[in-house]
C-alpha positions in Angstrom: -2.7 -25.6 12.7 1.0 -24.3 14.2 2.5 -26.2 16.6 3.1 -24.6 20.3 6.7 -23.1 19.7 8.0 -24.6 23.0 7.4 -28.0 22.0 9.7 -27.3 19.0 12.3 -25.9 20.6 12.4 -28.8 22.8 12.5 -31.2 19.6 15.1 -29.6 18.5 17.2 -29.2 21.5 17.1 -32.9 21.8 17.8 -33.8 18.2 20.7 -31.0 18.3 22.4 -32.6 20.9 22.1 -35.8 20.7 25.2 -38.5 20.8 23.3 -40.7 18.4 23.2 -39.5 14.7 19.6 -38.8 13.5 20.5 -38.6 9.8 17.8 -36.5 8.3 16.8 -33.0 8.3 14.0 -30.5 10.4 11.9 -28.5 8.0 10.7 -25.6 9.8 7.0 -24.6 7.6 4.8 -21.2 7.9 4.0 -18.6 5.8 6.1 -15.6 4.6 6.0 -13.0 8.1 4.9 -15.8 10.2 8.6 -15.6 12.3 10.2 -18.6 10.9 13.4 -17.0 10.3 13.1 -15.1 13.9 12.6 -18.4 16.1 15.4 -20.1 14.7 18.0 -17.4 14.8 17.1 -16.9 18.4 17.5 -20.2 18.9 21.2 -20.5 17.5 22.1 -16.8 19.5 20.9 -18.7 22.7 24.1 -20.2 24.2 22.3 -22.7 26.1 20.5 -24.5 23.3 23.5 -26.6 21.6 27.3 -26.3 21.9 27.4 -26.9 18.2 28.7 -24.2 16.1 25.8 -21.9 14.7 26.2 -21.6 10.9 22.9 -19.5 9.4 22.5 -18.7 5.6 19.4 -17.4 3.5 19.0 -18.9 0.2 17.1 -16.7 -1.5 18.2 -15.3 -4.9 21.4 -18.0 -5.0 21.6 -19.0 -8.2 23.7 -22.4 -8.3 25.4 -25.3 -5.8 28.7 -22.9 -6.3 27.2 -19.7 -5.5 25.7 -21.5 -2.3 29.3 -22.9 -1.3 30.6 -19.2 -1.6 27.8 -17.8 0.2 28.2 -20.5 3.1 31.7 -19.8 3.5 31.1 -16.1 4.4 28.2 -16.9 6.6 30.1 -19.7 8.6 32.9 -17.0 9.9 35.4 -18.8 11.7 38.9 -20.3 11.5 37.5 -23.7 11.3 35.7 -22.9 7.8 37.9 -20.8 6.3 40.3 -23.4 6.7 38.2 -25.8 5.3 37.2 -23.9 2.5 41.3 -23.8 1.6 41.8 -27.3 2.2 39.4 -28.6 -0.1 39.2 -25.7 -3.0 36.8 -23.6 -3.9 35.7 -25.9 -7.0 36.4 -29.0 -5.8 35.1 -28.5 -2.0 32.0 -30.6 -0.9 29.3 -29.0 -2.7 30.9 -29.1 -6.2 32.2 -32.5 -5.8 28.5 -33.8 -5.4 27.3 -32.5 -8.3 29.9 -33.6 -10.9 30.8 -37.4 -9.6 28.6 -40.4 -10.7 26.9 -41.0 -13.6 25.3 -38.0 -14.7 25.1 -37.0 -11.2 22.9 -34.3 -9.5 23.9 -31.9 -11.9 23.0 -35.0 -14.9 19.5 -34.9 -14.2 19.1 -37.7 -12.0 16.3 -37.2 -9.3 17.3 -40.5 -7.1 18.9 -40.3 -4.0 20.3 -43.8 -4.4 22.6 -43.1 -7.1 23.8 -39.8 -5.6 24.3 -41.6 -2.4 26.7 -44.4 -4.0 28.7 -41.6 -6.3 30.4 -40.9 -3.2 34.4 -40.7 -2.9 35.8 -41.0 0.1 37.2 -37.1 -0.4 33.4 -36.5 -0.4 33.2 -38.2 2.7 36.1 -36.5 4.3 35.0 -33.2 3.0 31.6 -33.9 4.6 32.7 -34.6 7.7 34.7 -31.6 8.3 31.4 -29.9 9.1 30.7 -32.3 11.6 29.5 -30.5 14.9 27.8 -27.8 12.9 24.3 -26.9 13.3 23.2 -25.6 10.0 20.2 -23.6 8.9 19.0 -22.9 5.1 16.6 -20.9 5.2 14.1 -19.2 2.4 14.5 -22.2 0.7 11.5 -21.3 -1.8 12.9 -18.3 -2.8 16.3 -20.9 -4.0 17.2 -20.6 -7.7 18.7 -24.1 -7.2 16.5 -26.7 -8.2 15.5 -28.4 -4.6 17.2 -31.9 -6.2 20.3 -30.3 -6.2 20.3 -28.5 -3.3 18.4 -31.3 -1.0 21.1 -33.4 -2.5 24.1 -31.2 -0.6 22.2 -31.3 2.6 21.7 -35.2 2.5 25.6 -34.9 2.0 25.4 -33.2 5.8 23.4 -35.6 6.9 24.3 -39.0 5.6 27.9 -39.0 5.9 28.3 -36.5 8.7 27.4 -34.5 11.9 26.2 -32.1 10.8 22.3 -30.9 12.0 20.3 -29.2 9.7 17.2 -27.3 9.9 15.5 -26.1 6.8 13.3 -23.4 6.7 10.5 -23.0 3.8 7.0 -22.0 3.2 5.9 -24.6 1.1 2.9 -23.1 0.0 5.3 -21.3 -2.8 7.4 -24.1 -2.7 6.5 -26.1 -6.6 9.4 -27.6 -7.3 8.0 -31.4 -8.4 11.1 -32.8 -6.6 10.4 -31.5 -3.5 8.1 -33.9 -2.2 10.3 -36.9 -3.2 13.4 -35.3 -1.5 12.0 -34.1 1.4 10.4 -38.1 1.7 14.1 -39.0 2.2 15.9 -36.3 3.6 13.8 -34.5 6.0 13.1 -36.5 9.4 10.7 -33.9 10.9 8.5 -30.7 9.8 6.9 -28.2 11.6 4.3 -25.4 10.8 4.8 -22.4 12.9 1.8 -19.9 13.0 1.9 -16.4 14.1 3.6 -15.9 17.3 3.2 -12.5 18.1 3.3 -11.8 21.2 6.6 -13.7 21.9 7.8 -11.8 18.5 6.7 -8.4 19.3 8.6 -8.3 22.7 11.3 -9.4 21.4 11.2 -6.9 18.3 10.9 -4.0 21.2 14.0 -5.0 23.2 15.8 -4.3 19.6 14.8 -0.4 20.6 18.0 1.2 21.4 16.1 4.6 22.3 15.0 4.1 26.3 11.9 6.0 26.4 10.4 4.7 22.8 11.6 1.4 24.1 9.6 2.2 27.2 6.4 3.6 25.7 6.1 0.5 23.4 6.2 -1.6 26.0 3.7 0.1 27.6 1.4 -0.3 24.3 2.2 -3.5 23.6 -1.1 -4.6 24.2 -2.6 -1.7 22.0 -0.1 -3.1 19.0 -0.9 -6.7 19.4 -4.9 -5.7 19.8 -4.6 -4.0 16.0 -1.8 -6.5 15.1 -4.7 -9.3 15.4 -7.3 -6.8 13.7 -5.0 -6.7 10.5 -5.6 -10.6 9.9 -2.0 -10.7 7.6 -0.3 -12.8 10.7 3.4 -11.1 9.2 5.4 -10.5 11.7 8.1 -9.0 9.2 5.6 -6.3 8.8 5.7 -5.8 12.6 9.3 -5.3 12.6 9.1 -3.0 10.1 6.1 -1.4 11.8 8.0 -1.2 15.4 11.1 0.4 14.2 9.2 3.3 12.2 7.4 3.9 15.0 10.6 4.0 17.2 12.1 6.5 15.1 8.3 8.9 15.4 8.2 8.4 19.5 11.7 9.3 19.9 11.0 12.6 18.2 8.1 13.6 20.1 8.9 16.0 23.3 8.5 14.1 26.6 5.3 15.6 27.4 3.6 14.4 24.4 5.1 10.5 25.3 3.7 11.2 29.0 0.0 11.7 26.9 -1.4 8.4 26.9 -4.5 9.4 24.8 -2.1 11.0 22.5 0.5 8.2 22.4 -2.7 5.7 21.6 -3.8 7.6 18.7 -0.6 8.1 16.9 0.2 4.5 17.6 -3.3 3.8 15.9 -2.9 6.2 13.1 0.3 4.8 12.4 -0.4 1.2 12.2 -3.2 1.3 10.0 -1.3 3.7 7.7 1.9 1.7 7.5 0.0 -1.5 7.3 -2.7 -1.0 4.7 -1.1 2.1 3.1 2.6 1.5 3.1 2.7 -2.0 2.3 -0.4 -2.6 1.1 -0.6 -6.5 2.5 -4.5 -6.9 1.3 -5.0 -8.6 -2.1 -4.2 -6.7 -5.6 -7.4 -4.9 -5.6 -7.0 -2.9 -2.9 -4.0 -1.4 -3.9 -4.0 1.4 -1.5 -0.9 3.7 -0.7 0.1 6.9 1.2 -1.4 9.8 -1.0 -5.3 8.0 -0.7 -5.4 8.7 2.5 -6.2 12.3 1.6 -10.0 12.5 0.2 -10.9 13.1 -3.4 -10.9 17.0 -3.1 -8.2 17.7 -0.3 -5.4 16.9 -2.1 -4.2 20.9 -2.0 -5.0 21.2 1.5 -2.5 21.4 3.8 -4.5 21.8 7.3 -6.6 18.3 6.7 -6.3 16.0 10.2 -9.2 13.7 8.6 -8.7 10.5 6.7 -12.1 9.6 5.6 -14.2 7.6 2.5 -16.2 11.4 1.7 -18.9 9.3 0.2 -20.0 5.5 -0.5 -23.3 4.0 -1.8 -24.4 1.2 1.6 -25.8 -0.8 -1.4 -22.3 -1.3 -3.0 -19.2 -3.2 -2.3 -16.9 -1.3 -0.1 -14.1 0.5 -1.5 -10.3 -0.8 -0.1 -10.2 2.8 2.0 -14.0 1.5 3.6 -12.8 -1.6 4.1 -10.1 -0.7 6.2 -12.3 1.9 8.2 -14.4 -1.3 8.9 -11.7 -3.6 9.6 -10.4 -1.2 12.8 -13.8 -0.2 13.6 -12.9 3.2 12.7 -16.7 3.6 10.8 -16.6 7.6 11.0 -13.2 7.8 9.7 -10.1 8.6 11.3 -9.0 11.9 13.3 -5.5 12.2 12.8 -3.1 13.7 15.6 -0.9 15.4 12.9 -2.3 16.6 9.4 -2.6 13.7 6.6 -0.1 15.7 4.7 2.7 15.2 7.4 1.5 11.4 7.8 2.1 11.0 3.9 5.8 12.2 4.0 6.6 9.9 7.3 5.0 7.2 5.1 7.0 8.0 1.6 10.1 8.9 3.0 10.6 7.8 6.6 11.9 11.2 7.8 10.4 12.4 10.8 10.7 16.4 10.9 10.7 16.6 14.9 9.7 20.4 14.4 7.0 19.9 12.3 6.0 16.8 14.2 5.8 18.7 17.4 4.1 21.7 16.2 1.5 19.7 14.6 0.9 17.4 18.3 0.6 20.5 19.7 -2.7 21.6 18.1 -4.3 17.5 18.2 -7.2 17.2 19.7 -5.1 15.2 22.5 -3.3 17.9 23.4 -5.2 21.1 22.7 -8.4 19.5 23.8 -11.7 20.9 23.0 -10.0 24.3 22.8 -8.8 23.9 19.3 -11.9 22.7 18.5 -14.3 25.3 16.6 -17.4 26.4 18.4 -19.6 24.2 16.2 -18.1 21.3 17.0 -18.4 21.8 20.4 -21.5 22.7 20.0 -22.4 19.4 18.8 -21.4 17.4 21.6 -24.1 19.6 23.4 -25.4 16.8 25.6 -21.6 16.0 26.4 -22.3 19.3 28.1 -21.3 19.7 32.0 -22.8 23.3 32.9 -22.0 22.2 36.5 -18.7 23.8 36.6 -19.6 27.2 35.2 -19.1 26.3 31.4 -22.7 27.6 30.3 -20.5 31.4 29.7 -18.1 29.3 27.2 -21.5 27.9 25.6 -22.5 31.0 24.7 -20.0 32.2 23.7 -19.6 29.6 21.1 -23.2 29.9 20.3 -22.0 33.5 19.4 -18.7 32.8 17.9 -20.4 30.1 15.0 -23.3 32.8 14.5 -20.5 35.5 13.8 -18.6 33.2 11.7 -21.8 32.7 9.4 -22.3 36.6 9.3 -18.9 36.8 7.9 -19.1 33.9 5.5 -16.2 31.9 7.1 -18.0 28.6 6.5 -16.5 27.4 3.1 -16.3 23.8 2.9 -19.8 21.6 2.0 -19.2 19.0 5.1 -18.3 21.9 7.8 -21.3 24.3 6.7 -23.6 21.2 6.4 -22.6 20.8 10.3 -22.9 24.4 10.7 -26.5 23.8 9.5 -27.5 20.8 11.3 -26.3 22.8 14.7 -28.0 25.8 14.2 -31.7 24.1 13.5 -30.6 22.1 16.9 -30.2 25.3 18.7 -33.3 27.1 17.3 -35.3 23.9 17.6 -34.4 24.1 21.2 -35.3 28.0 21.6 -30.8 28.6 22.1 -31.0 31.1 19.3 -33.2 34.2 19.1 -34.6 32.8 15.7 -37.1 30.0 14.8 -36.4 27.2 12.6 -38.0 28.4 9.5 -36.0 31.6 10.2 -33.2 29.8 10.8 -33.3 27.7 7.2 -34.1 30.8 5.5 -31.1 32.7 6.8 -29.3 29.6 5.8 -30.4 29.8 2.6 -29.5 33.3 2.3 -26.1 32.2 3.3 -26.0 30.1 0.3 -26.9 32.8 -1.8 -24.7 35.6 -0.7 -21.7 33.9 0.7 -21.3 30.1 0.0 -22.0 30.1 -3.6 -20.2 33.0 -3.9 -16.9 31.2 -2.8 -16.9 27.7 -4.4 -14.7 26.6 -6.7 -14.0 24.0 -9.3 -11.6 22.0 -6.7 -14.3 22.5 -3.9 -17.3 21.9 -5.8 -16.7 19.2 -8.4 -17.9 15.9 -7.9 -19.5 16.3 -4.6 -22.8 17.1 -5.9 -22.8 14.0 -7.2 -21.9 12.1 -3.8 -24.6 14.2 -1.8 -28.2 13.6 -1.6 -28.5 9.8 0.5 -25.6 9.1 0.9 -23.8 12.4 2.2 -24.2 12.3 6.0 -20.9 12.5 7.8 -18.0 14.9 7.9 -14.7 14.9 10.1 -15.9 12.2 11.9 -19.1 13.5 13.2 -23.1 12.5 11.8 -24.6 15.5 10.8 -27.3 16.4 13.1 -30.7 15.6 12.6 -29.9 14.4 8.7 -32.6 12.6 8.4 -34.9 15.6 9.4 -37.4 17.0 6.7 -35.4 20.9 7.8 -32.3 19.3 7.4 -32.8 17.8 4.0 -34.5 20.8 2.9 -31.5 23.2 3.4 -29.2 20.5 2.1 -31.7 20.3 -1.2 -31.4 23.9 -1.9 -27.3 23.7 -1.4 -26.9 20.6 -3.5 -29.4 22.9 -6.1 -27.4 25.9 -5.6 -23.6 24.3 -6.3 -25.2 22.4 -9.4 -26.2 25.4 -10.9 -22.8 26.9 -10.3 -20.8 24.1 -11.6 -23.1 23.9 -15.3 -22.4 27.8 -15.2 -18.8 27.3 -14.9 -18.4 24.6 -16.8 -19.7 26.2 -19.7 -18.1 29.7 -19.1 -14.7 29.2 -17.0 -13.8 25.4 -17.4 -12.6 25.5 -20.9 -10.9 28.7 -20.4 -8.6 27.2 -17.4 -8.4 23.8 -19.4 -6.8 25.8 -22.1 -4.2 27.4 -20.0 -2.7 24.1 -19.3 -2.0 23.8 -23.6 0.9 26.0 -23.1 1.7 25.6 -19.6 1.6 21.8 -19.0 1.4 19.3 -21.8 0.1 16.5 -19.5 -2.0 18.0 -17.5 -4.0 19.1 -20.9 -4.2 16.1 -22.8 -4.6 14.2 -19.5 -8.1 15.9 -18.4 -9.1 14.9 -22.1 -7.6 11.2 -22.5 -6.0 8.3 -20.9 -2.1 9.2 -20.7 0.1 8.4 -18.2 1.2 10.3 -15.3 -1.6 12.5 -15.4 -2.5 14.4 -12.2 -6.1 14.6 -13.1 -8.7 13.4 -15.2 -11.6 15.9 -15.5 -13.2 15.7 -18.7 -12.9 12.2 -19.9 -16.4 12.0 -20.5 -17.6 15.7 -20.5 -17.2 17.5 -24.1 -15.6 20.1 -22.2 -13.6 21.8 -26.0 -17.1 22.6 -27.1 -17.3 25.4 -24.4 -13.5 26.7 -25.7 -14.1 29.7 -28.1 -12.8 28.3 -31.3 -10.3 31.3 -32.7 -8.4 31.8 -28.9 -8.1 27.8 -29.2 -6.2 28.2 -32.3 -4.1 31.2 -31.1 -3.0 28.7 -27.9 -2.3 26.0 -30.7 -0.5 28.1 -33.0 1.8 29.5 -29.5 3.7 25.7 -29.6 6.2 24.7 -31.2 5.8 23.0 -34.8 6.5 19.3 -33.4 3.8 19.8 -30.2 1.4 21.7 -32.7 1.3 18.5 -34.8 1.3 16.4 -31.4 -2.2 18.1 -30.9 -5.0 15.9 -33.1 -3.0 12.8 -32.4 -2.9 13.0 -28.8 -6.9 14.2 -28.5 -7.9 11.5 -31.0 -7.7 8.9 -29.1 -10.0 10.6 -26.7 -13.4 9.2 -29.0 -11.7 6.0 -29.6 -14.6 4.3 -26.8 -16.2 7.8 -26.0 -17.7 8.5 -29.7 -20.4 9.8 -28.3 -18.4 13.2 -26.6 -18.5 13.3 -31.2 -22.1 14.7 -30.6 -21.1 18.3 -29.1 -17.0 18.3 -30.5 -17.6 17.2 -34.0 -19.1 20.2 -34.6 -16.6 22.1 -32.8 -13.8 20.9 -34.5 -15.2 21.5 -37.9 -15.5 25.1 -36.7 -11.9 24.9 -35.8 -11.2 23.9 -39.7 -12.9 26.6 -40.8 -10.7 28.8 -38.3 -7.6 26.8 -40.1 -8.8 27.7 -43.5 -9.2 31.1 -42.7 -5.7 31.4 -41.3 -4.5 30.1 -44.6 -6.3 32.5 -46.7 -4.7 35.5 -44.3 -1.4 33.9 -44.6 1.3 35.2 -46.6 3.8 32.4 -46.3 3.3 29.4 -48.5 5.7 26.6 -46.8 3.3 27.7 -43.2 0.0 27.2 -45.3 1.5 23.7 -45.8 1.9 22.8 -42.2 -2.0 24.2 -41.9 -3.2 22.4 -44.3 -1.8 19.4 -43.1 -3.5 19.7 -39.9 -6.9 20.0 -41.6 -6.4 17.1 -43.1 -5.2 15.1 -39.9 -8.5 16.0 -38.2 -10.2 14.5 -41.0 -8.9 11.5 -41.2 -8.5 11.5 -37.1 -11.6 12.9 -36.0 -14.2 14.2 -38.9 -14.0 10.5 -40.3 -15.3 9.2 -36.7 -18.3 12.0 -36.7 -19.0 10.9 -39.5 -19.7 7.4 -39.1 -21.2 7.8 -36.1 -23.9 10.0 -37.4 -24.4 7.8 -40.3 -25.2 5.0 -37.4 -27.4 7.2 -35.8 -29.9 7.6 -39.5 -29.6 4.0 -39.7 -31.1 3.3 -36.1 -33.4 6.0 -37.1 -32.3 8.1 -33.9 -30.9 11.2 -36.4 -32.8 14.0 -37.2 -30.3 16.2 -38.2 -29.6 15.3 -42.3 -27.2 18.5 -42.8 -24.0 15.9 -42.5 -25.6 14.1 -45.5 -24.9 17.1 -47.9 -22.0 18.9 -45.9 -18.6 18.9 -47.8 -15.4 18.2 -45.2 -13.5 21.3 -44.8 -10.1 21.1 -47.1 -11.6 18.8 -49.6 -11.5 20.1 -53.0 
């Protein structure tokens, strides 16, 4: 457990200024972000702590005792140590002079104190007492190339035959150096852990603000910050720096009356936290590895107008996904409503420009600011018992009642979650006699709906996947439970959709999919091969297990082939052939296919004129056999040995090119 921070300080004032020598060293302990590194440089800028001259210097990354004398001398900026460092040289000065006198020395490999102690010279001795009255603080010392017997050498140098005080700061948790312990036994007089001291930490990190009215505002949320600072559980108040400044830099874009909206201010401050935190630096353990562009769902990734960062699906009987257990962590179960679109939030995030215009423009249509305005009529329909008809609203009711009924009429309602909202609204109302129709009328028109204007408008980007994600486990959308859900009507309208959009996809899978797939041959390399295989950098990954080429009309496949240039051409069966290296069974409806692609090779050849191209052809029947044909057939042989084949062509088939 950390010790109360004022306690320390008081410690440490005392064993700062003391006449009497204490001879050993403070080691200041806590983990990385727990403010080590803040408590003790504001102890050495507050004047009244010690009239000893401050001297601060992080360790990290120096390589060796000489390195650490160099890097000392810069940090200790003052007449008195840049005379020093003159006086005794820059080889021979304190440090050095350790390490090299004595038998075998520091630098010999000798790991007792004793017999560095008694190598001193009395130059050593002067030289170490020319930094007497310094107070002296290493800190990072676990992220020290110097072996901590060389280094906790020099500072018993300080303290042995000097003034000098020295705090070391460390967390020793990463700290494995096996002379450490032995070293610290007889060089460091006191530790201390330091927890998380947030609150102390966090107004200090505000007063930092140069900008008055972010400054102002943050102070203002403090509590809100330190409420989700404790939610977070990472305790790094390095992270809250960072977090604070950011944040800074959004506030003082925003126009005044948007920082006068405390709702508004709330939110962003919300949004932003969890973002930076979870997203940005990603503090949870390796497999969460969550950043900026997840928080866009599966399918919106084109979408420019999305204010919604939401998990669009997840099975309750399964182990949250990172995303679901950050939604948990901040009690955000329904998913976030963002005050600017996810889009804008992503390029704050990966770049840490703030366009004020965009910024602005985008605050200016939040739910904060527009209010239930911006809202459309469905939504507000939904909050139907929120409803206060006292003050003459019930016009504005029906006119929304009208304006979603309109909208329907006019097949506006594109996306799956927003119509499934649409549906669950409009049973409401007709359940409740608020619409001229009934409720079987009502799912029938629905259904009609489907028919004539829903289906009608999907695509690939829109459709695939969620049919797979609907059924059970499908019940939210833009932070709002679908009405009545779990209703026989409701399911019933939701059945025929999911029915409706699987029917589509299988129809454009086998008709358009391929078609648009084979586009990408020509036009981008990876995105091709990277809907088919594992590659790098590829944007999306389609058909890795869907024998999507079977559905590509054999003879236009070869005419896209043929349109690259001889090196990609011969790139083609190499790249796709790792694609049944653990998916042989995708074999079952391309083997086929591919043979019908020799055939189209062979036929090429025979309508060829030139002999050196017949060549190249050639070739490339026989790489297909050796990459791909070679696989079919083996796996069909397995298949008749398991007695699962009933399909004994293969047995007499000859390979296409084989004389």
């Amino acid at each position: 457990m950390g010790i109360d921070r004022t306690e320390v300080r008081d410690f440490l004032k005392d064993w700062a200024n003391t006449n009497s020598k204490p001879h050993f060293a403070v080691l200041i302990e806590g983990r990385w972000g727990c403010g080590k590194t803040h408590f003790v440089t504001r102890l050495l800028e507050d004047e009244t702590f010690t009239d000893r001259k401050p001297i601060y210097l992080s360790v990290f990354g120096i390589a060796d005792i000489q390195s650490l004398e160099t890097s000392l001398f810069y940090a200790s900026a003052s007449t008195a140590t840049k005379t020093l460092h003159k006086s005794v040289g820059l080889a021979g000065s304190i440090f050095s002079g350790a390490l090299t006198l004595g038998t075998g020395g520091i630098l010999g490999g000798t790991a007792n104190l004793n017999k560095v102690v008694d190598a001193a010279t009395s130059q050593l001795e002067q030289s170490a007492k020319n930094m007497d009255g310094a107070l002296l603080v290493l800190d990072d010392l676990e992220r020290c190339q110097i072996p901590m017997s060389e280094l906790l050498g020099v500072v018993n140098r300080f303290v042995e035959h000097g003034d000098t005080r020295v705090i070391l700061c460390a967390n020793t948790d990463n700290l494995d150096d096996k002379h450490f312990s032995a070293f610290k036994e007889k060089v460091v007089g006191q530790s201390f852990l330091l927890a998380s001291d947030p609150d102390s930490a966090l107004a200090s990190f505000i007063t930092e603000i140069g900008q008055t009215e972010a400054r102002e505002l943050l102070l203002k949320h403090q509590g809100d910050i330190l409420y989700l600072y404790g939610k977070s559980g990472f305790h790094n108040l390095r992270a809250l720096r960072q977090f604070i400044w950011q944040l800074a830099s959004i506030l003082e874009k925003m126009k005044r009356e948007y920082r006068q909206n405390d709702k508004l201010v709330q939110n962003l401050i919300t949004q932003f936290f969890i973002f930076f935190i979870e997203f940005k630096l990603d503090l949870a353990d390796e497999t969460s590895s969550l950043k900026p562009q997840d928080l866009l769902g599966k399918y919106d990734e084109d979408r420019d107008e999305v204010r919604h960062v939401y998990e669009f699906s997840f099975d309750k009987d399964k182990e949250p996904t990172p995303k679901r257990r950050v939604f948990e962590k901040y009690e955000q179960h329904n998913g976030i409503r963002t005050v600017i679109t996810v889009q804008n939030w992503i390029s704050i995030l990966t770049s840490g420009v703030v366009d004020a215009d965009r910024l602005n423009a985008e605050l200016a249509q939040s739910d904060e600011v527009a209010g239930v305005a911006a809202w459309p009529s469905w939504r507000r329909l939904w909050h139907l018992y929120d409803w206060d008809f006292s003050d003459g609203s019930e016009t504005e009711f029906w006119s929304d009642v009208e304006d979603m009924q309109s909208n329907l009429k006019d097949g506006r309602y594109v996306e799956v979650g927003e119509f499934l909202h649409v549906v669950g609204v409009s049973i409401m109302l007709a359940d409740h006699k608020l619409i001229d129709q009934t409720v079987p009328t009502t799912i029938a028109q629905l259904k009609t709906y489907i028919d004539e204007m829903f289906v009608t408008q999907l695509t690939d980007e829109r459709c695939r996947g969620v049919t797979e994600s609907f059924g059970r486990h499908f019940d939210s959308y833009d932070g709002l439970g679908f009405i009545g859900r779990e209703d026989a009507e409701f399911k019933d309208v939701m059945k025929y959709l999911v029915g409706k959009m699987d029917a589509w996809h299988h129809t454009w899978m086998s008709e358009d999919a391929g078609k648009e797939l084979l586009k990408f041959l020509a036009e981008d390399w990876v995105r091709f091969f990277g809907n088919l295989t594992i590659i790098n950098h590829a944007p999306e990954q389609r058909y890795l297990d869907v024998p999507i080429l079977a559905t590509i009309d054999v003879k236009t496949f070869v005419d896209a082939w043929f349109s690259l240039s001889r090196h990609d051409e011969r790139l083609v069966v190499g790249s796709i052939k790792n694609r049944y290296e653990y998916r042989t069974e995708l074999l079952d409806a391309e083997g086929s296919w591919w043979r019908d692609i020799q055939v189209e090779l062979s036929h090429r050849i025979a309508i060829s004129k030139s002999k050196p191209r017949n060549v190249q052809i050639k070739n490339l029947i026989n790489h297909i056999n050796s990459s791909i044909i070679e696989k079919w057939e083996l796996r069909q042989f397995s298949e008749f040995s398991s007695g699962n084949s009933t399909d004994l062509s293969w047995m007499t088939r000859k390979r296409v090119g084989n004389k």
